[in-house]
N, C-alpha and C positions, 0 to 999 in steps of 0.2 A: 707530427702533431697527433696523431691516429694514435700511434706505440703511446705517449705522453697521456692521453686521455684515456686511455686503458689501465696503463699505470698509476695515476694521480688518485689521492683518497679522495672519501667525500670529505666538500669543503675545503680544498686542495688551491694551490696555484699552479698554474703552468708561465714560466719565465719564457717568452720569445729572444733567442737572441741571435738573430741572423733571421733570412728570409729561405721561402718555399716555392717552388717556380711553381708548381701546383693550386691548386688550391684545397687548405687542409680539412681533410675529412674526419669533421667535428660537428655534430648540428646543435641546434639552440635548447633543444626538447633534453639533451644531455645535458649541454651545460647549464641547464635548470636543477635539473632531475640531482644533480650529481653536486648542484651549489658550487661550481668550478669557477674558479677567478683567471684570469688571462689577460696575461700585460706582457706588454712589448719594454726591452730596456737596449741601451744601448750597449757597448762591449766597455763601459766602463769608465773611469775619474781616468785624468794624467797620472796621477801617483800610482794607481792600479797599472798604468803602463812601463812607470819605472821601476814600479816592484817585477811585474813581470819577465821585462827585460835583464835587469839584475839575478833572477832567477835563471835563467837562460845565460846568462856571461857563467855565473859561477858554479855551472853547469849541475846545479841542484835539479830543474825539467831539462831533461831534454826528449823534445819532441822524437816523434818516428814522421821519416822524413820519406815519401814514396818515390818520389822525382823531383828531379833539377834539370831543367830546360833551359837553355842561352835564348835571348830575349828574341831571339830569330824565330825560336819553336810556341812562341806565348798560345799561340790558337790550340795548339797540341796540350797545354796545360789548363787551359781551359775545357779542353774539352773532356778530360782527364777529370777533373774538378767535377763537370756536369754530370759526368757519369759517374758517381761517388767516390773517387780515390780516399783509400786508407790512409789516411796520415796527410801530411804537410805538403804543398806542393813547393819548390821554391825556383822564381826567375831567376836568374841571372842576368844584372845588366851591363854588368864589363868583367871579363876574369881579369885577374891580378895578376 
């Protein structure tokens, strides 16, 4: 939230999409000063998820992928996750 409001023009929006375990250090005297707009959205329509998906089958994205953990190691990828891992983490809930 801090990088985002340093970066934003004036009169700017900043898009929330996902959450901060923190709390973001942004005060109101900026968000004046600077006319900052700030909204929360969600991660998007269905169709956004099938196009997504479709994008990822016919391997147009593909993500970078840090770790694969079997569903035994989940606290281990979370914890991974907490501590900023680079890229995707992925469970595994049954190998094939």
């Amino acid at each position: 939230m801090r990088l985002c409001a340093n970066l934003v023009m004036r009169g700017g929006r900043i898009v929330v999409v996902g959450e901060e375990r923190q709390y973001p250090r942004i005060d109101t005297t900026e968000i004046a000063q600077k006319e900052l707009e700030i909204v929360g959205s969600r991660n998007g329509t269905r169709q956004d998820m099938v196009e997504a998906i479709r994008l990822l089958e016919t391997g147009i994205v593909k993500p970078f992928v840090a770790g694969r953990y079997p569903l035994e190691e989940i606290n281990v990828a979370i914890q991974a996750m907490q501590n900023n891992s680079l890229g995707r983490l992925v469970v595994v809930m049954k190998e094939e």
